[in-house]
C-alpha positions, 0 to 999 in steps of 0.5 A, spaced: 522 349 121 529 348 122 534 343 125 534 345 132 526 346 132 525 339 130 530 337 136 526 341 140 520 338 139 522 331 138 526 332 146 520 335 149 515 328 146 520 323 148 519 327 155 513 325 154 515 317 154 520 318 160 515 321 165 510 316 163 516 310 164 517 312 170 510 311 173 511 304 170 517 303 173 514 303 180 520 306 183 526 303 179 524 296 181 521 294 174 528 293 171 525 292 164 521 299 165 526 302 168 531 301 163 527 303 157 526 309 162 533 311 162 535 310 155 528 314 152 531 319 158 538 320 154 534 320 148 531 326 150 537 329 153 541 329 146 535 332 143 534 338 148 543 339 148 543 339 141 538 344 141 542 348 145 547 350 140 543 354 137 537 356 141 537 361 147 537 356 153 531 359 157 526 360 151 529 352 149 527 349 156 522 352 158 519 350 150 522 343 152 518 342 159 511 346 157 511 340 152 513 334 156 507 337 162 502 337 157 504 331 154 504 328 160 497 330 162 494 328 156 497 321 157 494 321 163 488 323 161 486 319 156 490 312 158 490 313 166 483 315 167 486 321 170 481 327 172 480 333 168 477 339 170 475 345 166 481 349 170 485 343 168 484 344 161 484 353 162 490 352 165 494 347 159 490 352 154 494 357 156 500 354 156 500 351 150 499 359 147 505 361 151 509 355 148 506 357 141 507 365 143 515 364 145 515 361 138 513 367 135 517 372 139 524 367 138 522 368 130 521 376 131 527 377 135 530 373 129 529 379 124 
């Protein structure tokens, strides 16, 4: 796995902490959660650009939120008591083999 990969995923994780820092913000009006959100937020955007520079930009993002939506699920799920369905997890299966398939697509395209 190269450099820009590695950026990738540790953006998409950190957006993970970001949405998550958002509910616990309660709308910016918690300060100490708001500014732990904001600072993770740029964390993750420095990530994300670096990225960028040697990464097609739509496979990246795409790559980027499918990894932050299914992070924020699972947080959900497992800390929130958010509900999970079996459509719920078809679904986030199915996102994860597309996030896994551009991967391999971007390595083919390569050679």
């Amino acid at each position: 796995m190269n450099k820009s990969w590695l950026y990738l995923i540790i953006g998409g994780l950190l957006e993970v902490v970001w949405a998550v820092g958002l509910k616990y913000s309660h709308g910016f009006t918690d300060i100490p959660w708001t500014l732990f959100t904001v600072v993770v937020m740029a964390l993750s955007f420095y990530f994300f650009a670096y990225c960028l520079t040697h990464m097609e930009v739509g496979m990246a993002y795409a790559i980027y939120t499918g990894i932050g939506a299914v992070g924020t699920v699972l947080y959900g799920y497992f800390f929130l008591d958010e509900p999970m369905s079996v459509l719920k997890i078809f679904f986030l299966a199915l996102l994860i083999a597309s996030i896994v398939g551009l991967k391999f697509v971007e390595g083919a395209e390569e050679s």
